[in-house]
N, C-alpha and C positions, 0 to 999 in steps of 0.2 A: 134697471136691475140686471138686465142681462149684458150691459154695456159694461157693469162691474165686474159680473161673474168673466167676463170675458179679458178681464186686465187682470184682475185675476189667477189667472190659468196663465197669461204671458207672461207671469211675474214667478210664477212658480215654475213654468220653463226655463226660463232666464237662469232662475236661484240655481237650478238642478243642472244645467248647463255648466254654469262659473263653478257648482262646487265638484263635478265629473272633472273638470282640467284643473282646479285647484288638487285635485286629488292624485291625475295622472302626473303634475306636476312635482307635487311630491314624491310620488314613488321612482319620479325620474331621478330626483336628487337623491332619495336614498339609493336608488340603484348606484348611482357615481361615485357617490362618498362609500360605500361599499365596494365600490371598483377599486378606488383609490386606494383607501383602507386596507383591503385585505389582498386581492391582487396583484396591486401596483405597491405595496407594503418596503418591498425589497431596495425596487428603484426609487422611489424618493430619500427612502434608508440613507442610499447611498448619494443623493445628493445634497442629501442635507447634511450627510460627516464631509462631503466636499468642500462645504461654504465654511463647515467648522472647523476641519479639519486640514493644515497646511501640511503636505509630503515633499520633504526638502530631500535632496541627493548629498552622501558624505563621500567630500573625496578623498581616496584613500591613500596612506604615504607611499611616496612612488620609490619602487627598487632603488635597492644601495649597488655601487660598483665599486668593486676590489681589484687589486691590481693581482699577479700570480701568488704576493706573497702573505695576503690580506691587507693591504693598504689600504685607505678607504682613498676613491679617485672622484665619487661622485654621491653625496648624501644627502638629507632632509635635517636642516636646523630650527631650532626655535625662532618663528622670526613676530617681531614685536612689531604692531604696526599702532598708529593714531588716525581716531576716526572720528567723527564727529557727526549727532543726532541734532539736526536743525531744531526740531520742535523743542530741544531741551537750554536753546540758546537765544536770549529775544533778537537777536542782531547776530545773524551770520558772518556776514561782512567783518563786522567788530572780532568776533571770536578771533576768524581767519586770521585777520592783522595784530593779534594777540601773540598768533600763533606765528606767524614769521617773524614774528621781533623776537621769541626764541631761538626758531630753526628756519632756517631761507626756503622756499620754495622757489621750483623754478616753473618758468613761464608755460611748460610741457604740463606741470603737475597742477597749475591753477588752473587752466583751460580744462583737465578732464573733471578738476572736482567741480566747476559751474554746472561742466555735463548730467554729474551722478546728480547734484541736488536739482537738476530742476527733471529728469528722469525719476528720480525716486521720489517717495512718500519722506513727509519730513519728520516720520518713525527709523525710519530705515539707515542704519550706519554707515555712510559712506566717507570711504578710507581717504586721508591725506597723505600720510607718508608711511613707507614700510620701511621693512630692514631696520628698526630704529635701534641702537646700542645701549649697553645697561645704563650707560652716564648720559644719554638721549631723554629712556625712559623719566628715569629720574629727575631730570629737569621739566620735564612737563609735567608731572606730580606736583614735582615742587612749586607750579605757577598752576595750580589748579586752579584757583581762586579767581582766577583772571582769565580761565579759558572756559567757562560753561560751553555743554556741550560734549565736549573731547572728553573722549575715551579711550583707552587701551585695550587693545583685543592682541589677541595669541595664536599661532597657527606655523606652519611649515613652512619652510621656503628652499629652494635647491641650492646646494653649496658644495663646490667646487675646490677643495682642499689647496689644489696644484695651481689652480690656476689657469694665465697661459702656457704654462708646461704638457697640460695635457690638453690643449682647446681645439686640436686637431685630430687626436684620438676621439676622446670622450662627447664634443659638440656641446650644446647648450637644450636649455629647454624654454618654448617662451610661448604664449599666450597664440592660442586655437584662431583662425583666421574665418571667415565669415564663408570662404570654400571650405576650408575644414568641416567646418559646423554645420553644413547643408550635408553634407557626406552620409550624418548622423547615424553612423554606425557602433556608436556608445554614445549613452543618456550621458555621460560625462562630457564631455565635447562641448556639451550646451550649458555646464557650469561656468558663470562668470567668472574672470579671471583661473579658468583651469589651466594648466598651461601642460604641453607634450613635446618629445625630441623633437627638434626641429633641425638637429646633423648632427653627424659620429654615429658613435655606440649608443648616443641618448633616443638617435632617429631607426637608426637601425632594429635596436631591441627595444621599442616603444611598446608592443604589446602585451609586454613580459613587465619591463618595467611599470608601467598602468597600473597593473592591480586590479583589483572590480569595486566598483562604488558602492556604500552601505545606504540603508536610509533611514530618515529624522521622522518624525510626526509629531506635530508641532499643532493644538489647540491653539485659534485665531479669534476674533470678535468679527464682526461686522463690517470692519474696519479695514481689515489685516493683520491688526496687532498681535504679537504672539502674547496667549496670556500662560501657556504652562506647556512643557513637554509631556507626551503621551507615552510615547517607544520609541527606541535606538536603535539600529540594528547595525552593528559595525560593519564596514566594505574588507577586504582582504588587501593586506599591503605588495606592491610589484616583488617581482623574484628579482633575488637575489642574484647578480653576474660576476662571473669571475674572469677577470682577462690576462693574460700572455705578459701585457705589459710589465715592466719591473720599475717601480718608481725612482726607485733609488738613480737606475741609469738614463730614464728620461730626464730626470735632474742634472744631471752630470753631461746628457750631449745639451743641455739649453749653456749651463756654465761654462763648457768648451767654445761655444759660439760666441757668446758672449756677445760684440754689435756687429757680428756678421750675418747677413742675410743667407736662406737658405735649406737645405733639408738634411736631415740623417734618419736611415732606419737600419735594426740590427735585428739579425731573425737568428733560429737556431737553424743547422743546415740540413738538420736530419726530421724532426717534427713540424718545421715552418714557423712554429711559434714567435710572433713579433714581439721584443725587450723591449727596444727601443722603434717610437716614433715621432720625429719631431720635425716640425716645419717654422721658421723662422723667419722672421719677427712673427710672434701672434697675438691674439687679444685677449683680455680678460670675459670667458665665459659666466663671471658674475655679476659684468659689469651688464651683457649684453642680455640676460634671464630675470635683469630689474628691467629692462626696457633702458632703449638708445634715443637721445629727437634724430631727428631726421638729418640735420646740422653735423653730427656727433655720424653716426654712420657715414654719410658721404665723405666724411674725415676718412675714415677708414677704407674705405674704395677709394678714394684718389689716392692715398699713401703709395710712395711710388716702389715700396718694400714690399706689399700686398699682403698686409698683416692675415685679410681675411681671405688668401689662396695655402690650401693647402697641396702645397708645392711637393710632397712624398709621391702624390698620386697624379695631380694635376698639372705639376711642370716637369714642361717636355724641353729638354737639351742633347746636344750634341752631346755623345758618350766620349770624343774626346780619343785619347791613346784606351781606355780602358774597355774601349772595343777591340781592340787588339789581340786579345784572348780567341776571343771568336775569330778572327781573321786565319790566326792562327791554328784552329782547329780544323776548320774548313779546309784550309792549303793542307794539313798534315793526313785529316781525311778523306781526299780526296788524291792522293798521293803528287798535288801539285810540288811540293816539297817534302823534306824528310826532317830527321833530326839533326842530318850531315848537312843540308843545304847552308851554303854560306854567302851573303849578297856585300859588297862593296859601298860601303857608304863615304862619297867626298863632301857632303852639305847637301848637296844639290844630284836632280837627275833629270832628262830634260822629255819630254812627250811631241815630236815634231817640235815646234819653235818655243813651247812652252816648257819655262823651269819649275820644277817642284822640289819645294827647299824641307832639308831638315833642320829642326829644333837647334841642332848645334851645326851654325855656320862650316866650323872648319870638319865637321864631318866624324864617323867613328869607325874608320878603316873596315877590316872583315868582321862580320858576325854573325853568327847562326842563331838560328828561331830565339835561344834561351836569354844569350846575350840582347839580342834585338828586343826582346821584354825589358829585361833588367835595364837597358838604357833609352829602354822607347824611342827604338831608331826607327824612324818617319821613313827613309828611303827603302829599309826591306821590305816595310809592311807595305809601301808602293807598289814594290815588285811583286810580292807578293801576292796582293789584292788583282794583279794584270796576270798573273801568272792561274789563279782560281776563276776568276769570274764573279760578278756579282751575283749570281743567282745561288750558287753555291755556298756565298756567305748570307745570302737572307737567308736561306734554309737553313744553316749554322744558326744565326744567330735567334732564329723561332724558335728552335728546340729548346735554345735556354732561355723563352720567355720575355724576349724583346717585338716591339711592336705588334704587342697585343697587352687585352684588360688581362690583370691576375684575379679580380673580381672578391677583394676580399670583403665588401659590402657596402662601402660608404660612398657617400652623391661623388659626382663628378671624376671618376678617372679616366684619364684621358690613354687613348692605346698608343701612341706614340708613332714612327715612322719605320718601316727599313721596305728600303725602293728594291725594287728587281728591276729586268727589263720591262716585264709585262704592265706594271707599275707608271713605270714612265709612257708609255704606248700609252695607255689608260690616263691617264692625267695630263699629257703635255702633246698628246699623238705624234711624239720624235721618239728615232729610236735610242739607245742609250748610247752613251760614248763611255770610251776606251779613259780620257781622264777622269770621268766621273765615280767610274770602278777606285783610282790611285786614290781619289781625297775618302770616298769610302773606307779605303782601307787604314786610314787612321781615325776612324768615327767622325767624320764632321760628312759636307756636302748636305743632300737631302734625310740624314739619318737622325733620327730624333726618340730620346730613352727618357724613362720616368727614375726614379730614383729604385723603386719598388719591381720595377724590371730589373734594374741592375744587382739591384741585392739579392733577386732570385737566381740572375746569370752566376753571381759569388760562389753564392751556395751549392747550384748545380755541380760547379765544376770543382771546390770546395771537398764534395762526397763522394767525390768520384765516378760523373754521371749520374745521379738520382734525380728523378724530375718530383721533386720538395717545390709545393706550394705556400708561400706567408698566410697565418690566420692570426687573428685574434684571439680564437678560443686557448685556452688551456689546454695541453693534451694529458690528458693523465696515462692515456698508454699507446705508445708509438707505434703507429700504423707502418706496414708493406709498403717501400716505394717503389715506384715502376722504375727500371732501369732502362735508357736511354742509350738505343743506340752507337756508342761510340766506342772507341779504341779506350780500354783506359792507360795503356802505353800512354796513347797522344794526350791524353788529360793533365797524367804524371810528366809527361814534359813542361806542361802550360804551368802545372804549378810550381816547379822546378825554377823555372823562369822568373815569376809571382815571387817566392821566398828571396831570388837573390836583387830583385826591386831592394827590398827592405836590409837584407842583410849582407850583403857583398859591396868592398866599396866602388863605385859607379852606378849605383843602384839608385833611380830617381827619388826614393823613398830610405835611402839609409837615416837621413836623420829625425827617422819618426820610429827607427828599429825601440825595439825592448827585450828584456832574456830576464822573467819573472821565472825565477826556478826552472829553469832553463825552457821553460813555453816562448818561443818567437811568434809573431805571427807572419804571413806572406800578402801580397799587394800589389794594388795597378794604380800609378797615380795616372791624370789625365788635365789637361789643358784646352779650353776652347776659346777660339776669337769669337768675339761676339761684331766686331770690325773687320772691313778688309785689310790690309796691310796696302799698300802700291807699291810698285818697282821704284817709284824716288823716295819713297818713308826707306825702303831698304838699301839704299844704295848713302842717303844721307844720314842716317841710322834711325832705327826701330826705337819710336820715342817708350817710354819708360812706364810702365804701366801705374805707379804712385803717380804720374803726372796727366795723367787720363782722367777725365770725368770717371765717376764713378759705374753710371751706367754704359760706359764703354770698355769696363776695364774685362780681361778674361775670367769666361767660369771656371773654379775648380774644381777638380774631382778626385775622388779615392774611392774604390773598392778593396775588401781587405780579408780576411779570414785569421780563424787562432784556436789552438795552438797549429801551428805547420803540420806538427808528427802527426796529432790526432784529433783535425779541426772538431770544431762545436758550433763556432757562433762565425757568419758572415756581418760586413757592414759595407753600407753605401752613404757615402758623402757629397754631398755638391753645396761649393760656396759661392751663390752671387756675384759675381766680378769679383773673385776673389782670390785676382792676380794668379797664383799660381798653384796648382792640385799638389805639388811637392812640400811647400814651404806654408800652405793654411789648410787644405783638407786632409790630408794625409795625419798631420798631427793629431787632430781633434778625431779620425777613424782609430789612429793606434793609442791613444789614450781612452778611446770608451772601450776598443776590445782588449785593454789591459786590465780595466775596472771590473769585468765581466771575470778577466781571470782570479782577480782579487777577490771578487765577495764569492766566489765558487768556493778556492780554498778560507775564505773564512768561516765558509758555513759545513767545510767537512767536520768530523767529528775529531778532539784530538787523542791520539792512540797512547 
């Protein structure tokens, strides 16, 4: 009996045990689900609209670019792309080869669509071909039946009006780079196929143009699927840029050029503002903002024309006679020479055992500074150059903007050359010599200009000393320039000089002159060997420059201004081996600053 009672009592311990932690166990789960519940209410809130809820980024239309006169230079089109939802098609494969027996793909485009589809869900639309045209779309419409799957979607794309006419201004825009996107200093960056400047005015004002991203909220399933939009919130479209440029006469120096390689820029000479910028040969901006293979660019890098240099900023040549100006100011500044000085030119003048020939064999008798321009005699500016000293003329020629950046924003310019002595000391540790001063003084030797230096030297001298910098921007109201130390006597000589190049006859530029209601303009043509000559090439005779490889043949050159009485607008020309600055640059300089005069008076009012 007591062995009962005694089991009992264990049983009843037991029970009251299990149901004490049956108990504390419960109240432990209510206390959690209570934590959970009302505490933690917020944060699961929030991740459970996470799992449901999908927050896509809208990318926003990127800034339009207008040229001074609202041209449009750089916009966003409708662009029609074809895409194709795997799971909506039993055979991929099949669709695909449906789909190129309408429209070809190329080997670039089937390699990334293998990528998208086995990277995505086979919900997810992944594109085939963009850019498609309205008699594109429609024929994939019309074989709908045979393409399950494919689909048509709609969206922006960058469109480039001009073309290669502005692909060296304006630049390209092309898909964010994987350094870009670690950057991640905008959530856009990280949108697939976003694409940003990548050179020009499109890289330069990227921030601007950008815009700020909007955002989607997109109800999802368990899946990913989107089953219905929630909220929209539109992004802000990029600002709006206005540039300097004038399309009309970017137009007009590409058609001047026509299959010559090489650069032209025209600025005003009083606001800087850049008309004209054009570097030739170039490429199609639309062609390279769909994406190039790798094939198709290195085309374009070996082109031995260098579609994709732009040659305003980045090519550095020999300035040729049209350093002469500078040479000239220096001697006149420096009271090396005067306006009276007069030097004897026979062809030739000799440096100890060494000859230094002019331009014209049989020579151009006496001539003073103004003449010595207008016929770009080689022997005074010899004398000349011997007579100043080279330091004299580097200093000259920095004040008006040679060898150094003008920094007007875009990748790669290059600051070009001009040696002193300290120079050579520094680079070669010899000291300078006495002939290196003489080939100096007709711009060749170690002196090396960009097109954009010279157009600013134009202008400098042009306004009569004002140190005028080239922009982009627009000015809508002309700023103070600094006035530049100089004589403007010796200025008005140099231009004096400059007017009878073009307009007196012996003027290496008479037959590029014009008298548009009686506006002339003034000029410095220029010639550079890109060869040496030898003493038996000149004694057998100086073979012919149409009979020279092309990459041997001389650079040409033209600086220019207009009108004479009351400039406005400078220009700088250089043509690729392009025989000669008189007879191919010089024309295409005075027929863009004649065009310049023309749409002036076309656009005054009539009285």
């Amino acid at each position: 009996m007591n062995r009962d009672n005694d089991k009992g009592k264990v049983l009843i311990g037991r029970s009251l045990i299990l149901a004490v932690g049956q108990m504390f166990l419960l109240i432990v789960i209510i206390a959690r689900l209570y934590y959970l519940q009302v505490y933690q209410a917020d944060k699961y809130k929030t991740l459970s609209d996470e799992n449901r809820i999908s927050t896509r980024l809208l990318v926003p239309p990127r800034g339009i670019i207008y040229d001074r006169n609202g041209e449009l230079l750089a916009t966003n089109r409708q662009n029609f792309q074809a895409m194709i939802v795997a799971e909506q098609t039993t055979n991929v494969k099949e669709t695909l080869d449906a789909f190129k027996r309408i429209m070809p793909l190329s080997e670039i485009e089937e390699e990334r669509i293998k990528k998208d589809l086995k990277k995505n869900r086979s919900f997810v639309p992944i594109k085939i071909k963009d850019n498609l045209t309205w008699d594109e779309v429609a024929q994939i419409q019309l074989n709908a039946p045979d393409l399950p799957g494919i689909i048509i979607d709609e969206g922006l794309s960058r469109y480039y009006p001009y073309g290669e006419k502005t692909a060296h201004v304006i630049g390209y825009v092309s898909s964010v780079s994987e350094q870009e996107a670690k950057l991640k200093e905008d959530p856009l960056l990280e949108v697939p196929g976003f694409k940003i400047g990548k050179y020009g005015i499109e890289k330069l004002y990227e921030n601007k143009l950008r815009g700020k991203g909007g955002n989607l909220k997109l109800e999802v399933n368990a899946y990913g699927r989107v089953m219905k939009e929630i909220e929209r919130v539109d992004g802000t479209s990029g600002d709006k840029i206005e540039l300097s440029i004038d399309a009309r006469l970017q137009s007009k120096a590409y058609e001047l050029f026509g299959e010559e390689t090489g650069a032209v820029i025209m600025i005003d000479i009083y606001s800087g503002e850049i008309l004209v910028f054009a570097s030739t040969p170039a490429y199609d901006p639309n062609v390279i903002t769909q994406g190039v293979s790798a094939k198709e660019w290195a085309a374009l890098n070996q082109n031995e024309h260098k579609p994709l240099m732009n040659k305003v900023l980045s090519g550095q040549y020999s300035p040729g006679s049209t350093f002469k100006m500078v040479v000239a100011l220096a001697a006149l500044e420096s009271g090396a020479i005067t306006s009276q000085t007069r030097s004897f030119c026979s062809g030739k003048m000799f440096l100890g055992n060494h000859a230094f020939h002019c331009w014209k064999k049989e020579g151009h008798g006496y001539l003073d500074v103004i003449q010595s321009l207008q016929h770009s005699c080689d022997i005074f500016f010899y004398e000349t150059a011997q007579k100043v000293g080279i330091n004299k003329i580097a200093e000259m020629a920095r004040k008006f903007g040679l060898g150094q950046k003008i920094n007007v924003g875009l990748d790669n310019e290059k600051e070009g050359l001009i040696p002193d002595t300290e120079w050579k000391k520094r680079r070669f540790g010899e000291p300078w010599q006495l002939g290196e001063s003489l080939i100096s003084g007709i711009g060749q030797g170690y002196i090396l200009t960009t097109p954009i230096q010279l157009v600013t030297m134009t202008a400098r001298i042009a306004n009569g000393g004002y140190a005028v910098v080239p922009t982009f921007n627009k000015i809508s109201e002309k700023s103070k320039l600094d006035k530049m130390n100089i004589s403007s006597s010796n200025i008005a000589l140099v231009k004096e000089g400059m007017f009878d190049v073009v307009n007196v006859p012996g003027g290496t530029a008479l037959g590029s002159r014009f008298d548009f209601n009686g506006l002339k303009m003034a000029g410095k043509t220029g010639t550079t060997q890109v060869r040496r000559i030898s003493m038996k090439e000149r004694q057998t005779g100086i073979i012919k420059q149409e009979d020279l490889p092309w990459k041997y043949r001389n650079h040409a050159l033209f600086v220019g201004y207009a009108p004479h009485d009351n400039p406005r607008y400078a220009v700088a020309v250089l043509v690729e081996h392009g025989r000669s600055g008189s007879a191919v640059a010089a024309p295409i300089g005075g027929q863009l600053l004649l065009e310049a005069l023309k749409l002036d008076a076309s656009s005054k009012p009539v009285e």
